[in-house]
C-alpha positions as CSV (number, residue, x, y, z in Angstrom):
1,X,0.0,0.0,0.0
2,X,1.2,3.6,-0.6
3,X,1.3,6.2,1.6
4,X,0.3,9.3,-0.1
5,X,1.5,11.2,2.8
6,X,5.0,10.6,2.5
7,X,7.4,13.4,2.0
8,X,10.4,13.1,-0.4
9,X,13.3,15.0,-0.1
10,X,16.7,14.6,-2.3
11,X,19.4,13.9,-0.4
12,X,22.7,15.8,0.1
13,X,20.1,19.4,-0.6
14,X,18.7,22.1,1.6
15,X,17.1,25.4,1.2
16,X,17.4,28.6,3.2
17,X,15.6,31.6,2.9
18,X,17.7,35.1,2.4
19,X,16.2,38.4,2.3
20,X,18.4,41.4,0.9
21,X,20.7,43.4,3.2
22,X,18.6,46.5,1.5
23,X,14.9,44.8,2.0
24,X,12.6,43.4,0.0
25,X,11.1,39.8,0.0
26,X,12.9,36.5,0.9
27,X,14.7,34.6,-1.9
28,X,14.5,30.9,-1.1
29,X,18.2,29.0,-2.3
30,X,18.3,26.1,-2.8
31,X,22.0,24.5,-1.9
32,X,23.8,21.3,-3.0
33,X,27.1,20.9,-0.9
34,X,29.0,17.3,-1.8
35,X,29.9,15.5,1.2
36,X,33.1,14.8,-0.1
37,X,36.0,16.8,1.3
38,X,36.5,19.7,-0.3
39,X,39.8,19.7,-2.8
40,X,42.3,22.5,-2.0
41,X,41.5,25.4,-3.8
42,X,37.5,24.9,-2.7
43,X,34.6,23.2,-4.6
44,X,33.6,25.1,-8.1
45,X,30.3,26.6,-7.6
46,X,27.0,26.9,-9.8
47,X,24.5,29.8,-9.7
48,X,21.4,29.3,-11.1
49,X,18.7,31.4,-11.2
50,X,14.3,30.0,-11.5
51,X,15.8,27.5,-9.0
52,X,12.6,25.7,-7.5
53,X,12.4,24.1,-11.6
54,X,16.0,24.3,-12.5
55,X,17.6,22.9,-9.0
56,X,16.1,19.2,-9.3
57,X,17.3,18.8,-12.8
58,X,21.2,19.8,-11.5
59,X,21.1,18.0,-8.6
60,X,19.8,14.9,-10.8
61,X,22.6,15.2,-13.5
62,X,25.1,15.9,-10.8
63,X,25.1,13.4,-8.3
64,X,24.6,10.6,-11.7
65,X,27.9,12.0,-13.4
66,X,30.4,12.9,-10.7
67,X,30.5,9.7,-9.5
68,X,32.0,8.4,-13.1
69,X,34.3,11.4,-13.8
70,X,36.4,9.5,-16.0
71,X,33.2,8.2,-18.1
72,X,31.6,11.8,-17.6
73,X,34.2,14.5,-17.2
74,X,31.7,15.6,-14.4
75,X,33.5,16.2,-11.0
76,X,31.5,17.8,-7.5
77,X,30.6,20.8,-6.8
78,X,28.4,23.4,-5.0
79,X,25.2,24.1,-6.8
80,X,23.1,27.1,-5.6
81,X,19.9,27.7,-7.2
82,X,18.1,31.4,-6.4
83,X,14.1,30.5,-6.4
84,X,11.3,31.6,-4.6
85,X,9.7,30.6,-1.1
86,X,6.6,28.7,-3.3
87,X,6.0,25.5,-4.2
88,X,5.3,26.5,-7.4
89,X,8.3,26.0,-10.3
90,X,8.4,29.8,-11.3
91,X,6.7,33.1,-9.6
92,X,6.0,34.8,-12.9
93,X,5.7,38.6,-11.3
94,X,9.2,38.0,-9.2
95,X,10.9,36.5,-11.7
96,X,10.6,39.2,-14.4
97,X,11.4,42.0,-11.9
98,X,14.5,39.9,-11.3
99,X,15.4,38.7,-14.5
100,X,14.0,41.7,-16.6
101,X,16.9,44.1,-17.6
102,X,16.7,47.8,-16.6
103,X,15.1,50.4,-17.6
104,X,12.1,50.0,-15.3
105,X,9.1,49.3,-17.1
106,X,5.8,48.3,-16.8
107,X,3.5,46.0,-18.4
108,X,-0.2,44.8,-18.1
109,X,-1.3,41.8,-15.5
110,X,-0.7,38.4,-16.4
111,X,-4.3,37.7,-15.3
112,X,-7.2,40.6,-15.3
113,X,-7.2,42.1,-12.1
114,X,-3.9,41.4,-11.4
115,X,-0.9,43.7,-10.3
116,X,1.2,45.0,-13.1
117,X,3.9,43.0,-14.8
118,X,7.3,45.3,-13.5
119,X,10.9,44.4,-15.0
120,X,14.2,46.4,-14.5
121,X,15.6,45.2,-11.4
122,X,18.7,43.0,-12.7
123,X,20.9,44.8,-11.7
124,X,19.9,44.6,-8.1
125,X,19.6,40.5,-8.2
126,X,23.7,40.9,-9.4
127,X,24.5,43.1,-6.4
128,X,22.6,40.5,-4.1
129,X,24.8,37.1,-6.1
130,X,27.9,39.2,-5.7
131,X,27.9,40.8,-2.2
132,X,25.0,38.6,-0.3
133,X,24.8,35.0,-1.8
134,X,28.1,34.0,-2.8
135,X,29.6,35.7,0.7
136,X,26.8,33.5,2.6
137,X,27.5,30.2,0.8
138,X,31.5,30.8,1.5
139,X,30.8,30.9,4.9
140,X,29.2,27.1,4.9
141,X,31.8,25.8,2.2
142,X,34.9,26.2,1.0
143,X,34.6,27.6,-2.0
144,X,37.2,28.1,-5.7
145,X,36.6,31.8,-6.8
146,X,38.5,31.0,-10.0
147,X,35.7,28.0,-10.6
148,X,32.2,30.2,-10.5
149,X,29.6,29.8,-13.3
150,X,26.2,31.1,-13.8
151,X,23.1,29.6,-15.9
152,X,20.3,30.8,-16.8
153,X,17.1,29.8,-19.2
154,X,15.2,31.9,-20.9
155,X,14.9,35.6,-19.0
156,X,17.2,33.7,-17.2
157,X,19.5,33.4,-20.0
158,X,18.8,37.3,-21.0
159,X,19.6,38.5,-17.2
160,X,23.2,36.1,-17.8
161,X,23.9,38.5,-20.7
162,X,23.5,41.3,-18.5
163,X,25.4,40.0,-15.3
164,X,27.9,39.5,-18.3
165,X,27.7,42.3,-20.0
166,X,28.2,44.1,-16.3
167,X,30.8,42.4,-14.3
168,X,32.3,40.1,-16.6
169,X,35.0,38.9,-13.8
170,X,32.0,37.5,-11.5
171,X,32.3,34.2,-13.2
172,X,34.0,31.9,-14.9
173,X,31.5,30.6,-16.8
174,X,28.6,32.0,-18.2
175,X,25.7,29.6,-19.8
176,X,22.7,31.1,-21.6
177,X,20.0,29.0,-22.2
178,X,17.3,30.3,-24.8
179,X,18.1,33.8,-24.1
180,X,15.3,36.2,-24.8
181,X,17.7,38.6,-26.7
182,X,14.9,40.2,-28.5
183,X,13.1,41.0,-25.4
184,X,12.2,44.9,-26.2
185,X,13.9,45.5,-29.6
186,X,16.7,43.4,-28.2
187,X,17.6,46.0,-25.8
188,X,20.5,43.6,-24.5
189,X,22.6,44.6,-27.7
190,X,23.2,48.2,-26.0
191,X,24.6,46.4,-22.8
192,X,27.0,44.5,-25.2
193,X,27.8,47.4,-27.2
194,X,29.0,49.5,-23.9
195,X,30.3,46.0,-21.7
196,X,32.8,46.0,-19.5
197,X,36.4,44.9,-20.0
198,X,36.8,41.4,-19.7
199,X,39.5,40.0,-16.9
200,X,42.7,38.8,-17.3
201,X,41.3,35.1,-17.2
202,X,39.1,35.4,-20.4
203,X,35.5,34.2,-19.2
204,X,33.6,31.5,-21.1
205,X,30.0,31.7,-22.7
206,X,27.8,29.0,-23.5
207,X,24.9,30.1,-25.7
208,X,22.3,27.5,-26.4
209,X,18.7,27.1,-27.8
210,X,15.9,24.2,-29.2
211,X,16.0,23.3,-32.0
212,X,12.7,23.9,-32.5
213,X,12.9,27.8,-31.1
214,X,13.5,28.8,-34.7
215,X,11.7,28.8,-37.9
216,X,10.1,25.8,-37.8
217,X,7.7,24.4,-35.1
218,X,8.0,21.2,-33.7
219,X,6.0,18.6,-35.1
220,X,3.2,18.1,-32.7
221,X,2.5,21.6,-32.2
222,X,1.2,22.3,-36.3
223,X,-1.5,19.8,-35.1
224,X,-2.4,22.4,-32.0
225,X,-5.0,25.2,-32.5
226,X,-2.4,27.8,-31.9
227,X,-0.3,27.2,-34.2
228,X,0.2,30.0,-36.2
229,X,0.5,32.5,-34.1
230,X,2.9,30.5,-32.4
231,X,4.8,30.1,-35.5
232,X,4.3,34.1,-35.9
233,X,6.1,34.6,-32.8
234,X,9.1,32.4,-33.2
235,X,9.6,34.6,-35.9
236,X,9.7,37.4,-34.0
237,X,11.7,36.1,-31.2
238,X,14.2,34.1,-33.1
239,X,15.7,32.7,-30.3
240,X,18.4,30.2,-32.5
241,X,19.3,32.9,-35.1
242,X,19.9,35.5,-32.0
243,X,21.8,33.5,-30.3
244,X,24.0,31.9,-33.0
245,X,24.6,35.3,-34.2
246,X,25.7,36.5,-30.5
247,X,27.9,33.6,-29.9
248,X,30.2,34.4,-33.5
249,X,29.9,37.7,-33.0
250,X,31.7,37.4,-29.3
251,X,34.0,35.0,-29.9
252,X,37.7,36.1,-29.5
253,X,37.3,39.4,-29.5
254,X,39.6,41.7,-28.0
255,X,39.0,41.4,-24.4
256,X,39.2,37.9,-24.9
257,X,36.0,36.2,-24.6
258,X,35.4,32.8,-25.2
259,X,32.1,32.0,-26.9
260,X,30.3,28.8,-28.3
261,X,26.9,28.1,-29.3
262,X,24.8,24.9,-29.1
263,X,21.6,23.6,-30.7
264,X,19.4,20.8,-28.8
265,X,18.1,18.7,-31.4
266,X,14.4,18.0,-30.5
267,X,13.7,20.7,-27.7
268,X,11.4,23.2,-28.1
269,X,12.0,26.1,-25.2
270,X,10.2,24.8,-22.3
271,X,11.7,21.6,-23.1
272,X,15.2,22.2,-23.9
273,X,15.5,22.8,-20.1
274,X,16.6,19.4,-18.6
275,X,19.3,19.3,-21.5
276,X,20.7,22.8,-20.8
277,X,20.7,22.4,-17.5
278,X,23.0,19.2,-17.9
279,X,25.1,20.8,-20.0
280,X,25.5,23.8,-17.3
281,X,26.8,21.4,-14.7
282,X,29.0,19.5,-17.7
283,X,31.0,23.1,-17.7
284,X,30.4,24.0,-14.2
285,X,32.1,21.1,-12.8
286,X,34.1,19.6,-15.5
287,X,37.1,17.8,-14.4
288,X,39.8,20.2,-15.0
289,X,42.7,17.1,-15.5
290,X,41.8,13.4,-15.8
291,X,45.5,12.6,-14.4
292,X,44.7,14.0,-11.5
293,X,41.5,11.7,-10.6
Protein backbone atom coordinates (compact mmCIF):
# COMPACT_ATOMS: atom_id res chain seq x y z
CA UNK A 1 0.00 0.00 0.00
CA UNK A 2 1.23 3.62 -0.64
CA UNK A 3 1.31 6.19 1.62
CA UNK A 4 0.35 9.32 -0.08
CA UNK A 5 1.48 11.18 2.83
CA UNK A 6 5.02 10.61 2.46
CA UNK A 7 7.44 13.37 1.97
CA UNK A 8 10.35 13.06 -0.44
CA UNK A 9 13.27 14.97 -0.09
CA UNK A 10 16.73 14.62 -2.26
CA UNK A 11 19.38 13.94 -0.40
CA UNK A 12 22.68 15.85 0.07
CA UNK A 13 20.08 19.43 -0.59
CA UNK A 14 18.69 22.06 1.58
CA UNK A 15 17.10 25.38 1.20
CA UNK A 16 17.42 28.61 3.24
CA UNK A 17 15.62 31.59 2.88
CA UNK A 18 17.72 35.14 2.42
CA UNK A 19 16.23 38.38 2.33
CA UNK A 20 18.39 41.37 0.89
CA UNK A 21 20.70 43.41 3.21
CA UNK A 22 18.56 46.51 1.47
CA UNK A 23 14.87 44.78 2.02
CA UNK A 24 12.65 43.42 0.02
CA UNK A 25 11.06 39.76 0.00
CA UNK A 26 12.90 36.49 0.89
CA UNK A 27 14.66 34.56 -1.91
CA UNK A 28 14.49 30.92 -1.15
CA UNK A 29 18.23 29.01 -2.25
CA UNK A 30 18.30 26.08 -2.80
CA UNK A 31 22.05 24.51 -1.94
CA UNK A 32 23.81 21.31 -3.03
CA UNK A 33 27.11 20.94 -0.89
CA UNK A 34 29.02 17.28 -1.75
CA UNK A 35 29.90 15.54 1.18
CA UNK A 36 33.14 14.85 -0.09
CA UNK A 37 36.04 16.81 1.28
CA UNK A 38 36.53 19.74 -0.32
CA UNK A 39 39.77 19.73 -2.82
CA UNK A 40 42.28 22.46 -1.96
CA UNK A 41 41.49 25.37 -3.82
CA UNK A 42 37.53 24.93 -2.67
CA UNK A 43 34.64 23.25 -4.58
CA UNK A 44 33.57 25.11 -8.06
CA UNK A 45 30.34 26.62 -7.62
CA UNK A 46 27.02 26.93 -9.84
CA UNK A 47 24.48 29.82 -9.67
CA UNK A 48 21.36 29.27 -11.10
CA UNK A 49 18.70 31.40 -11.23
CA UNK A 50 14.34 29.99 -11.46
CA UNK A 51 15.81 27.50 -8.97
CA UNK A 52 12.62 25.74 -7.52
CA UNK A 53 12.37 24.06 -11.56
CA UNK A 54 15.95 24.27 -12.49
CA UNK A 55 17.60 22.94 -9.05
CA UNK A 56 16.10 19.15 -9.28
CA UNK A 57 17.28 18.77 -12.80
CA UNK A 58 21.18 19.76 -11.52
CA UNK A 59 21.12 18.02 -8.64
CA UNK A 60 19.83 14.87 -10.76
CA UNK A 61 22.65 15.20 -13.55
CA UNK A 62 25.10 15.88 -10.85
CA UNK A 63 25.11 13.38 -8.32
CA UNK A 64 24.62 10.62 -11.69
CA UNK A 65 27.87 12.03 -13.36
CA UNK A 66 30.38 12.90 -10.75
CA UNK A 67 30.51 9.70 -9.50
CA UNK A 68 31.97 8.37 -13.13
CA UNK A 69 34.29 11.38 -13.80
CA UNK A 70 36.44 9.51 -15.97
CA UNK A 71 33.17 8.21 -18.08
CA UNK A 72 31.63 11.78 -17.64
CA UNK A 73 34.25 14.55 -17.19
CA UNK A 74 31.66 15.55 -14.44
CA UNK A 75 33.51 16.16 -10.98
CA UNK A 76 31.47 17.81 -7.51
CA UNK A 77 30.59 20.80 -6.85
CA UNK A 78 28.40 23.40 -5.04
CA UNK A 79 25.19 24.05 -6.83
CA UNK A 80 23.11 27.13 -5.56
CA UNK A 81 19.92 27.68 -7.16
CA UNK A 82 18.10 31.44 -6.37
CA UNK A 83 14.15 30.50 -6.39
CA UNK A 84 11.30 31.59 -4.62
CA UNK A 85 9.70 30.56 -1.12
CA UNK A 86 6.57 28.72 -3.32
CA UNK A 87 6.00 25.49 -4.19
CA UNK A 88 5.28 26.47 -7.44
CA UNK A 89 8.32 26.04 -10.31
CA UNK A 90 8.45 29.77 -11.27
CA UNK A 91 6.74 33.13 -9.60
CA UNK A 92 6.04 34.79 -12.86
CA UNK A 93 5.67 38.63 -11.25
CA UNK A 94 9.22 38.04 -9.15
CA UNK A 95 10.89 36.50 -11.71
CA UNK A 96 10.55 39.15 -14.38
CA UNK A 97 11.45 41.99 -11.94
CA UNK A 98 14.54 39.93 -11.30
CA UNK A 99 15.40 38.73 -14.49
CA UNK A 100 14.01 41.74 -16.58
CA UNK A 101 16.95 44.08 -17.61
CA UNK A 102 16.67 47.83 -16.56
CA UNK A 103 15.11 50.44 -17.62
CA UNK A 104 12.09 50.05 -15.31
CA UNK A 105 9.12 49.29 -17.09
CA UNK A 106 5.79 48.27 -16.85
CA UNK A 107 3.52 46.02 -18.43
CA UNK A 108 -0.19 44.81 -18.11
CA UNK A 109 -1.26 41.79 -15.47
CA UNK A 110 -0.68 38.39 -16.38
CA UNK A 111 -4.28 37.71 -15.28
CA UNK A 112 -7.22 40.56 -15.28
CA UNK A 113 -7.21 42.14 -12.10
CA UNK A 114 -3.92 41.38 -11.36
CA UNK A 115 -0.91 43.67 -10.34
CA UNK A 116 1.24 44.96 -13.14
CA UNK A 117 3.91 43.00 -14.78
CA UNK A 118 7.31 45.31 -13.54
CA UNK A 119 10.93 44.42 -15.03
CA UNK A 120 14.18 46.39 -14.48
CA UNK A 121 15.63 45.18 -11.38
CA UNK A 122 18.72 42.98 -12.70
CA UNK A 123 20.92 44.75 -11.67
CA UNK A 124 19.87 44.58 -8.06
CA UNK A 125 19.58 40.53 -8.18
CA UNK A 126 23.70 40.88 -9.38
CA UNK A 127 24.51 43.12 -6.44
CA UNK A 128 22.60 40.53 -4.10
CA UNK A 129 24.76 37.14 -6.13
CA UNK A 130 27.94 39.21 -5.73
CA UNK A 131 27.89 40.82 -2.19
CA UNK A 132 25.02 38.60 -0.32
CA UNK A 133 24.81 35.00 -1.84
CA UNK A 134 28.08 34.01 -2.83
CA UNK A 135 29.64 35.67 0.68
CA UNK A 136 26.75 33.54 2.58
CA UNK A 137 27.53 30.16 0.82
CA UNK A 138 31.50 30.75 1.46
CA UNK A 139 30.80 30.93 4.90
CA UNK A 140 29.19 27.12 4.86
CA UNK A 141 31.84 25.81 2.23
CA UNK A 142 34.87 26.15 0.98
CA UNK A 143 34.56 27.60 -1.96
CA UNK A 144 37.21 28.13 -5.70
CA UNK A 145 36.63 31.78 -6.76
CA UNK A 146 38.53 31.00 -9.98
CA UNK A 147 35.67 28.04 -10.59
CA UNK A 148 32.20 30.17 -10.51
CA UNK A 149 29.62 29.78 -13.30
CA UNK A 150 26.21 31.06 -13.78
CA UNK A 151 23.08 29.59 -15.90
CA UNK A 152 20.32 30.85 -16.77
CA UNK A 153 17.09 29.79 -19.23
CA UNK A 154 15.23 31.87 -20.89
CA UNK A 155 14.85 35.58 -19.01
CA UNK A 156 17.17 33.69 -17.17
CA UNK A 157 19.54 33.42 -19.98
CA UNK A 158 18.84 37.32 -20.95
CA UNK A 159 19.63 38.55 -17.20
CA UNK A 160 23.18 36.06 -17.76
CA UNK A 161 23.90 38.50 -20.69
CA UNK A 162 23.54 41.25 -18.51
CA UNK A 163 25.38 40.05 -15.30
CA UNK A 164 27.88 39.54 -18.30
CA UNK A 165 27.75 42.30 -19.97
CA UNK A 166 28.23 44.10 -16.32
CA UNK A 167 30.79 42.39 -14.31
CA UNK A 168 32.33 40.08 -16.59
CA UNK A 169 34.99 38.91 -13.82
CA UNK A 170 32.03 37.51 -11.51
CA UNK A 171 32.30 34.17 -13.23
CA UNK A 172 34.02 31.95 -14.91
CA UNK A 173 31.45 30.61 -16.78
CA UNK A 174 28.63 31.98 -18.21
CA UNK A 175 25.71 29.62 -19.83
CA UNK A 176 22.75 31.13 -21.59
CA UNK A 177 20.02 28.97 -22.20
CA UNK A 178 17.29 30.25 -24.84
CA UNK A 179 18.10 33.83 -24.12
CA UNK A 180 15.30 36.22 -24.80
CA UNK A 181 17.69 38.62 -26.68
CA UNK A 182 14.90 40.23 -28.47
CA UNK A 183 13.12 41.02 -25.45
CA UNK A 184 12.23 44.92 -26.22
CA UNK A 185 13.89 45.52 -29.61
CA UNK A 186 16.65 43.37 -28.24
CA UNK A 187 17.60 46.05 -25.81
CA UNK A 188 20.55 43.64 -24.53
CA UNK A 189 22.58 44.61 -27.72
CA UNK A 190 23.18 48.16 -26.01
CA UNK A 191 24.59 46.38 -22.77
CA UNK A 192 27.04 44.51 -25.18
CA UNK A 193 27.79 47.39 -27.24
CA UNK A 194 28.97 49.48 -23.90
CA UNK A 195 30.26 45.99 -21.72
CA UNK A 196 32.78 46.04 -19.54
CA UNK A 197 36.37 44.91 -20.02
CA UNK A 198 36.78 41.36 -19.66
CA UNK A 199 39.53 39.97 -16.89
CA UNK A 200 42.74 38.75 -17.32
CA UNK A 201 41.34 35.14 -17.24
CA UNK A 202 39.06 35.43 -20.37
CA UNK A 203 35.48 34.24 -19.15
CA UNK A 204 33.56 31.54 -21.14
CA UNK A 205 29.96 31.74 -22.71
CA UNK A 206 27.82 28.98 -23.47
CA UNK A 207 24.85 30.12 -25.66
CA UNK A 208 22.32 27.52 -26.38
CA UNK A 209 18.69 27.10 -27.83
CA UNK A 210 15.93 24.24 -29.23
CA UNK A 211 15.98 23.26 -32.02
CA UNK A 212 12.66 23.92 -32.54
CA UNK A 213 12.88 27.78 -31.06
CA UNK A 214 13.51 28.83 -34.73
CA UNK A 215 11.74 28.79 -37.94
CA UNK A 216 10.14 25.76 -37.76
CA UNK A 217 7.65 24.35 -35.11
CA UNK A 218 7.97 21.20 -33.69
CA UNK A 219 5.99 18.56 -35.13
CA UNK A 220 3.23 18.09 -32.74
CA UNK A 221 2.48 21.62 -32.22
CA UNK A 222 1.16 22.28 -36.30
CA UNK A 223 -1.49 19.82 -35.05
CA UNK A 224 -2.39 22.43 -32.02
CA UNK A 225 -5.04 25.24 -32.51
CA UNK A 226 -2.39 27.76 -31.92
CA UNK A 227 -0.27 27.21 -34.24
CA UNK A 228 0.19 30.04 -36.23
CA UNK A 229 0.50 32.47 -34.10
CA UNK A 230 2.90 30.54 -32.42
CA UNK A 231 4.76 30.15 -35.51
CA UNK A 232 4.33 34.14 -35.88
CA UNK A 233 6.07 34.59 -32.81
CA UNK A 234 9.06 32.37 -33.16
CA UNK A 235 9.62 34.55 -35.94
CA UNK A 236 9.66 37.38 -34.02
CA UNK A 237 11.70 36.06 -31.24
CA UNK A 238 14.21 34.12 -33.15
CA UNK A 239 15.66 32.72 -30.32
CA UNK A 240 18.41 30.17 -32.54
CA UNK A 241 19.34 32.89 -35.09
CA UNK A 242 19.87 35.49 -31.96
CA UNK A 243 21.81 33.45 -30.28
CA UNK A 244 24.01 31.86 -32.96
CA UNK A 245 24.59 35.32 -34.21
CA UNK A 246 25.75 36.54 -30.54
CA UNK A 247 27.92 33.65 -29.95
CA UNK A 248 30.17 34.39 -33.45
CA UNK A 249 29.93 37.70 -33.00
CA UNK A 250 31.68 37.42 -29.27
CA UNK A 251 34.00 34.97 -29.91
CA UNK A 252 37.68 36.05 -29.48
CA UNK A 253 37.30 39.43 -29.55
CA UNK A 254 39.64 41.71 -28.03
CA UNK A 255 38.99 41.37 -24.38
CA UNK A 256 39.24 37.88 -24.86
CA UNK A 257 35.97 36.15 -24.56
CA UNK A 258 35.45 32.80 -25.19
CA UNK A 259 32.13 31.98 -26.88
CA UNK A 260 30.30 28.76 -28.26
CA UNK A 261 26.95 28.09 -29.27
CA UNK A 262 24.82 24.88 -29.06
CA UNK A 263 21.56 23.55 -30.72
CA UNK A 264 19.39 20.80 -28.77
CA UNK A 265 18.10 18.73 -31.39
CA UNK A 266 14.37 17.98 -30.49
CA UNK A 267 13.66 20.70 -27.73
CA UNK A 268 11.43 23.24 -28.11
CA UNK A 269 11.96 26.12 -25.16
CA UNK A 270 10.23 24.78 -22.33
CA UNK A 271 11.68 21.65 -23.09
CA UNK A 272 15.19 22.23 -23.90
CA UNK A 273 15.50 22.78 -20.12
CA UNK A 274 16.56 19.36 -18.63
CA UNK A 275 19.32 19.34 -21.47
CA UNK A 276 20.68 22.84 -20.75
CA UNK A 277 20.71 22.40 -17.49
CA UNK A 278 22.96 19.23 -17.94
CA UNK A 279 25.13 20.77 -20.01
CA UNK A 280 25.46 23.82 -17.27
CA UNK A 281 26.76 21.37 -14.71
CA UNK A 282 28.98 19.47 -17.67
CA UNK A 283 31.01 23.10 -17.67
CA UNK A 284 30.43 24.03 -14.19
CA UNK A 285 32.10 21.14 -12.84
CA UNK A 286 34.09 19.61 -15.49
CA UNK A 287 37.11 17.82 -14.44
CA UNK A 288 39.75 20.19 -15.04
CA UNK A 289 42.66 17.06 -15.52
CA UNK A 290 41.79 13.42 -15.85
CA UNK A 291 45.48 12.62 -14.36
CA UNK A 292 44.73 14.02 -11.47
CA UNK A 293 41.52 11.67 -10.61
Amino acid sequence: MINHTSVYSMPGTCFFDLAPAAGGEPYRIFLSIPAERPPAGGWPLLVMTDGNATFPFAVASLVTQAPYPTGTNVGWGVIAAIGYPSDEPYDPLRRSWDLGPPPVKSYPPFVEGGPPVVIGGTGKLVDFIENELIPRIAEMVILDPMRRSLFGHSFGGLFTLYALFERPGLFANWIAASPTIYWENSEILKNEAQRQEAPANAPFLHLSAGEYEGDELAPFQYRNEDAHARLEKRKTERTVFLAREMAERLNGTADGLRTEFELYAGETHMSVLAAAVNRAVGIAFAVQSLTDL
